[in-house]
N, C-alpha and C positions, 0 to 999 in steps of 0.2 A: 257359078261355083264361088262359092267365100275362100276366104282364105282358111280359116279352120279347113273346110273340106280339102282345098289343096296342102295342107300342110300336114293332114293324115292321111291321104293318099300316096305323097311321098313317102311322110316319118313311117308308117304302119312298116311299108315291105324289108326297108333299110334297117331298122331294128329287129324284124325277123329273121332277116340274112342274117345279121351280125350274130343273134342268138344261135341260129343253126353252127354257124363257120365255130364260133367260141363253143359250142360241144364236141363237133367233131374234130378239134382244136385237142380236146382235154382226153378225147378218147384215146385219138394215136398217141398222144403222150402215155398215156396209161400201157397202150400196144408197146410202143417200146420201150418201154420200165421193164416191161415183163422178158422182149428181146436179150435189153442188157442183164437182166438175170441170169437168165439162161447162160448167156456169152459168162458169166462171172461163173456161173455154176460147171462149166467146163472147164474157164482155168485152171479153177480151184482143183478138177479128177486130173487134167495133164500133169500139171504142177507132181501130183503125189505121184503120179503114174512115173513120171521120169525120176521121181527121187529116189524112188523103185528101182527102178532097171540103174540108176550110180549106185544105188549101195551093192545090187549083187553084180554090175561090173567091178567097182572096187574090190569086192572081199575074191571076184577069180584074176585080176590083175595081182591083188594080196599071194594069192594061192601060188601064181606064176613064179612071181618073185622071191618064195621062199624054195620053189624047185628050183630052180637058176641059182641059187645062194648053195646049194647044199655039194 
């Protein structure tokens, strides 16, 4: 065996790991981009959802407060 043949029987598999690991590398990153979307895109519905529920707590806390006043 030469060395070329040794040295692409090594190099060949090790740069084909590498290529595989660095896609499935780039995939799960893509996977959780899409995760943390999602996680943002719910925020963003709780967020308005509780802004929600303070204003029509305040305006019946509001409403309390002007029966108690009277």
């Amino acid at each position: 065996m030469t060395n070329v043949q040794l040295y692409l029987s090594i190099g060949v598999p090790l740069v084909f790991n590498s290529v595989l690991i660095g896609m499935l590398l780039m995939y799960m990153d893509r996977r959780f981009d899409a995760v943390n979307q999602r996680f943002d895109d719910m925020r963003g519905l709780w967020l308005a959802e509780l802004h929600r529920v303070e204003q029509v707590l305040d305006a019946r806390l509001t409403h309390l407060e002007k029966e108690l006043d009277k």
